[in-house]
C-alpha positions, 0 to 999 in steps of 0.5 A, a space after each residue: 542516518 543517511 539513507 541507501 537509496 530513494 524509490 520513487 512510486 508512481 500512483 495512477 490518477 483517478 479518474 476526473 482528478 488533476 493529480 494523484 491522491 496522497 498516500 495516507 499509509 505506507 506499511 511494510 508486510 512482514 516476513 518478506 525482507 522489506 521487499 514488499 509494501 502496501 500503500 493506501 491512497 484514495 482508496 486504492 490499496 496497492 502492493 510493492 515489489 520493492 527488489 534489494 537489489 536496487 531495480 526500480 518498484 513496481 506494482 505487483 497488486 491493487 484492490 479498489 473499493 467502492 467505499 472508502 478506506 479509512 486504515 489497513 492494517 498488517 497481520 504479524 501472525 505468520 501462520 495466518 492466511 491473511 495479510 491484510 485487512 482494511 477499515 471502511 468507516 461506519 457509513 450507519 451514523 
């Protein structure tokens, strides 16, 4: 398939780094028409507004953690409260 259109994110950088961090995931969140995506990169998990119609993405929400993130997850039940969830690795080892 030949794709629609391309978007364009622009992360931020980290404070002492020379260039952004990699995006490790790109997950859509359901329920919302495909306009809304949550990235993690470097530890910062970040919400999209990503408009059908055409208008450009822009950053409606972003946590970070002092720990890192290994994984975010989307929750597919849609009568929960919750969203999203992410996983730190076992810092006990």
């Amino acid at each position: 398939p030949k794709p629609q259109r391309a978007v364009e994110f622009r992360l931020d950088l980290i404070e002492g780094d020379e260039r952004p961090p990699a995006v490790n995931q790109v997950l859509f969140l359901p329920g919302r028409s495909g306009e809304f995506i949550v990235t993690l990169a470097g530890g910062v998990i970040t919400c999209w507004e990503v408009p059908l119609d055409g208008s450009g993405a822009y950053r409606i929400a972003e946590w970070t953690n002092d720990n890192a993130v290994e994984q975010i997850v989307v929750n597919q039940d849609p009568g929960n409260d919750v969203e999203i969830a992410y996983r730190s690795p076992d810092r006990t080892k």
